[in-house]
C-alpha positions as CSV (number, residue, x, y, z in Angstrom):
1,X,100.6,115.3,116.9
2,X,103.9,114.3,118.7
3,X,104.6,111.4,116.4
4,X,103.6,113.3,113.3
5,X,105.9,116.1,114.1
6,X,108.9,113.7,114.7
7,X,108.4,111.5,111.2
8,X,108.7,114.7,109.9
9,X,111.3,116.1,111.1
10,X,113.2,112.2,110.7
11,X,112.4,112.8,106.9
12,X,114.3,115.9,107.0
13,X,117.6,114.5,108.1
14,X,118.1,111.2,107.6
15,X,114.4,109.2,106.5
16,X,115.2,109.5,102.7
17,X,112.6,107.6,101.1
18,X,112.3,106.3,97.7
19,X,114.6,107.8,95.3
20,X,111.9,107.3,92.5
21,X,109.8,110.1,94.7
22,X,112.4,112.3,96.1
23,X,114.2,113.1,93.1
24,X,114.6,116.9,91.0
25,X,111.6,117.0,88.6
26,X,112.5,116.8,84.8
27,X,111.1,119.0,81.8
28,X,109.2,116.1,80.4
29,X,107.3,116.0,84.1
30,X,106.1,119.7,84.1
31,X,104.8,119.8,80.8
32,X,103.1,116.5,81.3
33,X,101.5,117.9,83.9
34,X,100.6,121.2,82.4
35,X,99.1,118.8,79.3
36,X,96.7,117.3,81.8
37,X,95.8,120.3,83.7
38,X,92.9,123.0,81.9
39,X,95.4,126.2,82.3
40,X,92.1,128.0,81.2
41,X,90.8,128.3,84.7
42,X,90.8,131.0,86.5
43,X,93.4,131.9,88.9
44,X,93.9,131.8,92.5
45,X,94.3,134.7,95.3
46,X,97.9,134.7,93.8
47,X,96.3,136.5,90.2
48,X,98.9,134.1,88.0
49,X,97.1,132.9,85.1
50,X,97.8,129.2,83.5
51,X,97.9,130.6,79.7
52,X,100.6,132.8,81.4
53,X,102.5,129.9,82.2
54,X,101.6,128.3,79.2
55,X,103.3,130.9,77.0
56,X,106.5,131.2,79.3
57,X,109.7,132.0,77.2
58,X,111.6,130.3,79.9
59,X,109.8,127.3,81.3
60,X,113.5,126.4,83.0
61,X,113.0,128.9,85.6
62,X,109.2,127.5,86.9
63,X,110.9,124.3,86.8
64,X,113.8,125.9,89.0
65,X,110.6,127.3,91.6
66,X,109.3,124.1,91.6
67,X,112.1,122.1,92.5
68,X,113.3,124.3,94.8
69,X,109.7,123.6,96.6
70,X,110.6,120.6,96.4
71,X,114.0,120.4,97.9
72,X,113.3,122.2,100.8
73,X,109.9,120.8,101.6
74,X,108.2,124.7,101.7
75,X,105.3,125.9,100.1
76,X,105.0,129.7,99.4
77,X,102.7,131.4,101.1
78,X,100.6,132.7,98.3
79,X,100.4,128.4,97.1
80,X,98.4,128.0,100.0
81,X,95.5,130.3,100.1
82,X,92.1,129.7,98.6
83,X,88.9,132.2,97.6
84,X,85.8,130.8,98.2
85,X,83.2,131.8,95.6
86,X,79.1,130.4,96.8
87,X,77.3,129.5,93.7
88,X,74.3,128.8,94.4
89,X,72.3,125.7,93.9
90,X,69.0,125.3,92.0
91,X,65.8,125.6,93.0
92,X,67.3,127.0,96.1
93,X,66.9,130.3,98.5
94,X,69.6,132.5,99.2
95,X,68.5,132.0,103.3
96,X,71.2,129.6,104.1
97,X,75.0,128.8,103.7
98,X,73.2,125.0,102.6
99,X,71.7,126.8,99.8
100,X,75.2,127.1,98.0
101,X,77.9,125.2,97.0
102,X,81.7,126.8,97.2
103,X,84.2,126.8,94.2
104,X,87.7,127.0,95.7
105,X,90.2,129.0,93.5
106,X,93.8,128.0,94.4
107,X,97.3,129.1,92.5
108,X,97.7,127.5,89.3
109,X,101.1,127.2,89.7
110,X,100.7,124.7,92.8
111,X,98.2,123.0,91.3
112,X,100.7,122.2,88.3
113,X,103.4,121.3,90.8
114,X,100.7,119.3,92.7
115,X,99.9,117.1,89.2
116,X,103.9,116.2,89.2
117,X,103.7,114.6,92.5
118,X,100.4,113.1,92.2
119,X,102.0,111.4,89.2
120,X,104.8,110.4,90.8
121,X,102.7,108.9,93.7
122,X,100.0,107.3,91.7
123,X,103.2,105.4,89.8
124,X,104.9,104.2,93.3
125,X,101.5,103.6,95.0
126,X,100.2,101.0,91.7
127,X,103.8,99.6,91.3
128,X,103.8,98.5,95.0
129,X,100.5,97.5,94.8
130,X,99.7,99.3,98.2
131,X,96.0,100.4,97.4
132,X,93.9,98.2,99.0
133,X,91.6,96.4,96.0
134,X,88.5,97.7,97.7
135,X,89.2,101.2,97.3
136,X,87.6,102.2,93.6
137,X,87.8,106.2,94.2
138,X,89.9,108.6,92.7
139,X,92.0,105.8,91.2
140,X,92.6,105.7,87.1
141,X,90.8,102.9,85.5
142,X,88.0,102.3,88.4
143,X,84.4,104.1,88.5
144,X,81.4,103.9,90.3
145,X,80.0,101.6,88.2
146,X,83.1,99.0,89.1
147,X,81.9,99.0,92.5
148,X,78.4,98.6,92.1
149,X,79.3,95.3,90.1
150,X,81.8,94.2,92.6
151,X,78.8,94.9,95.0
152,X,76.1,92.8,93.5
153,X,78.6,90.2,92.8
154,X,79.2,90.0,96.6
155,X,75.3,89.8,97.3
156,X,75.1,86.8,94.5
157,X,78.0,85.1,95.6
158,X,76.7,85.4,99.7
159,X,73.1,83.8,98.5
160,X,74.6,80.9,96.4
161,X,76.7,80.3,99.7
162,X,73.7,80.8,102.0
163,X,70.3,81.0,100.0
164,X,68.2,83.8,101.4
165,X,65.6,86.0,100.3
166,X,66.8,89.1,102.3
167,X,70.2,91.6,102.1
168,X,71.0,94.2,103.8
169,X,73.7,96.9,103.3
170,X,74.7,99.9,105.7
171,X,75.8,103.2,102.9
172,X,77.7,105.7,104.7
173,X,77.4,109.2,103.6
174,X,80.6,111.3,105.1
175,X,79.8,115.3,104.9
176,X,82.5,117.5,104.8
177,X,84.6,114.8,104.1
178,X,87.6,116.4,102.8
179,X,86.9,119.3,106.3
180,X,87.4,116.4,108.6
181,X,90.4,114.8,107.7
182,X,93.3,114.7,110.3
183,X,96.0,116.1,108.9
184,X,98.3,114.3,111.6
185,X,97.2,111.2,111.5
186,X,97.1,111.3,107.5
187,X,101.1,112.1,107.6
188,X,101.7,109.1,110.1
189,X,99.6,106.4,107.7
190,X,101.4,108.0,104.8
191,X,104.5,107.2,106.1
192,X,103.6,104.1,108.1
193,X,101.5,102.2,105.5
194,X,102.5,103.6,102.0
195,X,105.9,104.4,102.7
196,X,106.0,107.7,101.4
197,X,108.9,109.8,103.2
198,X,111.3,111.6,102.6
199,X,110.8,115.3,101.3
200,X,108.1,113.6,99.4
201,X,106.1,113.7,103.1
202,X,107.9,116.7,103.9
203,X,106.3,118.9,101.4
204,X,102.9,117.4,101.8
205,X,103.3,118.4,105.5
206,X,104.0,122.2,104.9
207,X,101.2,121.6,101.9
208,X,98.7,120.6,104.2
209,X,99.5,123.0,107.2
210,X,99.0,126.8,107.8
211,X,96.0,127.2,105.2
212,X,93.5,129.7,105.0
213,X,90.8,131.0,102.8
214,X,88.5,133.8,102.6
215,X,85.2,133.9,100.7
216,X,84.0,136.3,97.7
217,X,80.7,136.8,97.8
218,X,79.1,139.4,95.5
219,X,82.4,140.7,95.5
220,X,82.9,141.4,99.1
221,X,85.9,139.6,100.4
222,X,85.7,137.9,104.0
223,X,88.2,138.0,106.3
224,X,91.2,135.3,106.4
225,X,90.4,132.0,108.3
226,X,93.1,129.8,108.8
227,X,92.6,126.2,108.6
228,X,93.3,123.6,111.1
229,X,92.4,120.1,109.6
230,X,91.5,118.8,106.3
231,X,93.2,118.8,103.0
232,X,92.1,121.5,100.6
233,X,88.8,121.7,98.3
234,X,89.6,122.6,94.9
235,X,93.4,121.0,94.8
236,X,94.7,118.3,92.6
237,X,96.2,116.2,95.6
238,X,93.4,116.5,98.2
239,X,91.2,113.7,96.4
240,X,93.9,111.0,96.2
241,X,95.1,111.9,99.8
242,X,91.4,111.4,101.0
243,X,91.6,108.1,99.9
244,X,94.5,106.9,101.5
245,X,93.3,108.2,104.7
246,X,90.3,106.0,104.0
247,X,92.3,103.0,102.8
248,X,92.1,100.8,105.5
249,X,88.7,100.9,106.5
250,X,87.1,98.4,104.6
251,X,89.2,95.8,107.1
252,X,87.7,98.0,110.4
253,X,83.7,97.4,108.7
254,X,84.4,93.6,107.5
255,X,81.5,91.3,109.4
């Protein structure tokens, strides 16, 4: 937590990072990202709604939000809170929490500003080729289906080496997976391995601390609960910053 705490307060003062990352956003970048995002959604706890932002008169002064955000490396408050709505699954009782599965709502404006970055990051992360070759998940151009051919290819190239009429393979099933990330330790391997500092890790850090949600159920709120770990369900970053938590691994489970 030390060492996490100092990177980030290094990146405030003098660890600058890649200009590519750290620059003001542009026009072009916001609607780029509004063009990818489904501003039909519904909102977050903050009530904004993405046709809303859609129809702005003055899409100059969301930019001005955003990069303000962005300068400083602060979220607002309302940008990181979540409702939890259970829907529940089928052929299932209502006994058990298990018996649903949660839809997070988060602010549609930080999910737009979130789609700028992860654009920007993708770009530095596949020009730098920094993602290791085994990791097929939330990247663009890879599926399930690449891996389960790079995966029989490894069985058929293992038997031609060594013919045997046996294989085994250990599948890992993480639950919660995006509940047990640590948020520390993800902020040291961004900035250690991938070389994303900067206010670039600055505003991920504020992102990814101070959190909380409360659940809607039958339209009953809960009460706050504020985060400690993970990154966010129901955000745009959280599935590519899973991943380079993970990235690595495949070097720790090599026989």
């Amino acid at each position: 937590m030390k060492r996490a705490k100092n990177i980030i307060h290094g990146c405030h003062t003098s660890d600058v990072g890649d200009q590519g990352l750290s620059r003001d956003f542009s026009q072009q970048e916001l609607l780029l990202a509004m063009a990818f995002l489904d501003m039909t959604k519904s909102p977050g706890p903050d009530g904004v709604f993405g046709r809303m932002l859609e129809n702005l008169s003055h899409r100059g002064r969301l930019l001005d939000i955003i990069n303000l955000s962005w300068k400083i490396g602060r979220l607002p408050a309302e940008w990181k809170r979540a409702t939890i709505f259970p829907i529940k699954k089928a052929g299932k009782n209502n006994w058990s929490p298990k018996d649903f599965r949660s839809i997070a709502l988060t602010s549609t404006t930080c999910k737009i500003m979130e789609k700028m970055i992860l654009i920007r990051i993708q770009y530095f992360l596949d020009s730098k080729n920094l993602i290791p070759g085994e990791q097929y998940g939330y990247r663009r151009g890879h599926s399930t289906v690449d891996q389960i051919i790079s995966f029989c290819q490894s069985i058929r190239d293992a038997q031609n080496c060594k013919p045997t009429h046996h294989t085994m393979a250990a599948l890992l099933d993480l639950t919660k997976a995006f509940d047990r990330v640590w948020k520390h330790k993800l902020l040291i391997k961004l900035h250690d391995t991938f070389n994303i500092r900067g206010n670039t890790l600055v505003w991920i850090s504020d992102y990814l601390h101070h959190r909380s949600i409360r659940v809607n159920f039958n339209n009953t709120f809960s009460d706050p609960v504020v985060l400690g770990q993970g990154v966010p369900q129901g955000s745009v970053l959280s599935p590519t910053l899973f991943s380079l938590y993970l990235a690595g691994i495949e070097k720790t489970l090599s026989v």
